[in-house]
N, C-alpha and C positions, 0 to 999 in steps of 0.2 A: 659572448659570456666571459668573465671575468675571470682570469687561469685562480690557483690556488696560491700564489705568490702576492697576486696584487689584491686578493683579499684577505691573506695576512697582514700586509703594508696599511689597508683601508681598515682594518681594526684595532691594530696597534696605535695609528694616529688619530681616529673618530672613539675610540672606546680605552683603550689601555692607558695613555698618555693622560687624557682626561681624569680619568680616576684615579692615576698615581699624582697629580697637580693638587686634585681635589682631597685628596687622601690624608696626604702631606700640611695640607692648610688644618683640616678638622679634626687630625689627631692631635696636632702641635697645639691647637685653639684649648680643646682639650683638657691638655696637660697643663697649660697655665691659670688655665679656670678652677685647676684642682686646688690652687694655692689661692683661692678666693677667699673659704672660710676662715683657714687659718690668717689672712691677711686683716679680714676684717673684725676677730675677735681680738688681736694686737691694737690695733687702732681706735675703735671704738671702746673695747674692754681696757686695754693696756695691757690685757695678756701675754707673758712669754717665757717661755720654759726656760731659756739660755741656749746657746750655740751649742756645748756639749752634751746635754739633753738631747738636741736635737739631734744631733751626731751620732748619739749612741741609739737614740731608736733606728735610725738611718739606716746603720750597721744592723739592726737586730732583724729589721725589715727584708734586710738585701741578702744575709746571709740563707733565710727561709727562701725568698722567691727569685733571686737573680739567674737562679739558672734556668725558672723557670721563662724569665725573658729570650734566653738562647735556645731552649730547649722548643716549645710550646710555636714558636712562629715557623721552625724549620719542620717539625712534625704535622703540624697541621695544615702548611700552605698546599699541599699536591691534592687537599681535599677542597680547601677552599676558595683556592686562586688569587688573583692578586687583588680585586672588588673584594669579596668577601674577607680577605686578611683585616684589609681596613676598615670594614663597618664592624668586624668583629672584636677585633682589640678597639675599637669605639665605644659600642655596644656593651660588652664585658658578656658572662656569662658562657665563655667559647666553649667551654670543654663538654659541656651539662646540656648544651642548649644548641648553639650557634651549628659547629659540626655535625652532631645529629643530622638537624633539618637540612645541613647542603648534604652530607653524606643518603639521607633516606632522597630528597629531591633527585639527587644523578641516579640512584639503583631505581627509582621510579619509572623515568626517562628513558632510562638504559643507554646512557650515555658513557661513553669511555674515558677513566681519571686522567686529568693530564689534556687532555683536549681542550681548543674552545668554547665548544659547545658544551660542555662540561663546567667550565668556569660564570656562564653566562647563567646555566640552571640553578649552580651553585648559588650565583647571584641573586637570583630572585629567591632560592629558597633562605637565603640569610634573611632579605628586606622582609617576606615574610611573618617569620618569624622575632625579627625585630617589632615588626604593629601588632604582632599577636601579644608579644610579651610588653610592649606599652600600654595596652589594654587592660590585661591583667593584672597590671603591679599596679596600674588607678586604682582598680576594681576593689584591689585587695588594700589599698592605702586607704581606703573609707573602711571598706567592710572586712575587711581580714583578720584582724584581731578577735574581733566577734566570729568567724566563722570557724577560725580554728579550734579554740573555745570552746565551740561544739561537739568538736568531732571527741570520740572515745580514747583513752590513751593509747589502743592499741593503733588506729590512724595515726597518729603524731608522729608515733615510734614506727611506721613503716615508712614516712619521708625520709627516715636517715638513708634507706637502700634504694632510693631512686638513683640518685648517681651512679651506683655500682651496677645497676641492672640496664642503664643506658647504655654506657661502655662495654659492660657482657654483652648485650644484643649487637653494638656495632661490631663488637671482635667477632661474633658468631656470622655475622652476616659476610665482614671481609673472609673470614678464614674460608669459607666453602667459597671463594674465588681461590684460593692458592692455600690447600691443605697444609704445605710444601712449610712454604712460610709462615704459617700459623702457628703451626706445630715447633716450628725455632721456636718464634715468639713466645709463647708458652712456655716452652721448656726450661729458655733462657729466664724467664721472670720468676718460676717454683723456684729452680735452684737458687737463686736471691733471696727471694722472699723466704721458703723454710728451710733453708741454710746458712745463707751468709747474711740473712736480714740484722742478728743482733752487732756485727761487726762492720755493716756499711749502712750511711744515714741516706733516708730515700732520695735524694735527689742523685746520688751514685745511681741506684738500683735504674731511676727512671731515664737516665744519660746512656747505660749501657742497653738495656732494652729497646730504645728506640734506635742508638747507632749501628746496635748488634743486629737488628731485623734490618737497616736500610742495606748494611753492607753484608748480611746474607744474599737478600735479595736481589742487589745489583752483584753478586760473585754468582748464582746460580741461573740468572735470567744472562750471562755476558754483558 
């Protein structure tokens, strides 16, 4: 039988290496397809804002989300792993959607964060969730405007708090693994949010939050 060293060797090179090759090609592919539209409404329309225009939405873009780029791959990857990072910033919808379903897939499992076999469950629970939500976004690209339509204003108006109530249930679910650290994490976010919210802009609030929890938790685990 195969020690535990040469089936870390045998998964890193049949499984991890592959995905990060793969990864690498279909994010990059991507990101140049994103400049499709705008290329082609130049060209055939003759459309074009100007360089400065375009500059200044640039900046206006990066100043709301840039941190989110640094912040959002380093907080979510120990849930996701290194497959799911990449189908998920593919994918889009990480925080609402993608995490969830790896996060509910490993507590299913009951698999240990940070593991293998953890990354692997994670995986199928992203792809998942990925054909579920291809599915539905047809579904609703035909019928969705009529179905919404339907519903009563008071439905409408309770999608605004799904986000919030997905994030409450994962925080409720990690905290009763480590009260310990929960309970920072909490702490740490009140005192921001009903204290220091009107003198620091959220993406402070969301940098300390998540640095302040990792480096609780690696000061009180050793």
């Amino acid at each position: 039988m195969e020690n535990q060293v040469d089936l870390q060797k045998k998964y890193e090179e049949e499984f991890t290496r592959p995905i990060i090759k793969l990864g690498r090609i279909t994010n990059l592919a991507a990101f140049f397809l994103c400049f499709i539209p705008a290329i082609t409404i130049y060209f055939v329309w003759g459309a074009f804002p100007g360089v400065g225009n375009i500059f200044k939405g640039w900046v206006l873009i990066a100043s709301i989300y840039l941190i989110y780029a640094v912040v959002e791959p380093i907080s979510y990857f120990p849930i996701l792993g290194t497959p799911g990072t990449y189908m998920s910033f593919l994918s889009g919808n990480i925080g609402n959607m993608r995490v969830p379903c790896s996060s509910i897939a490993q507590e299913v499992v009951g698999t240990v964060p940070g593991t293998k076999k953890a990354e692997l469950v994670s995986t199928l629970g992203i792809a998942g969730s990925i054909i579920t939500n291809l599915a539905v976004v047809t579904i609703a690209a035909f019928g969705g405007a009529a179905l919404m339509n339907s519903f009563p204003p008071i439905v409408i108006e309770a999608f605004t708090y799904v986000s919030p109530a997905i994030f409450g249930a994962m925080f409720g679910m990690y905290w009763l693994k480590s009260l310990k650290i929960g309970t920072f994490s909490l702490t740490i976010v009140a005192i921001m949010i009903f204290g220091l919210a009107q003198y620091l802009p959220v993406f402070v609030i969301l940098i300390v939050a998540v640095f302040a929890s990792i480096a609780f938790a690696l000061f009180t685990n050793k």
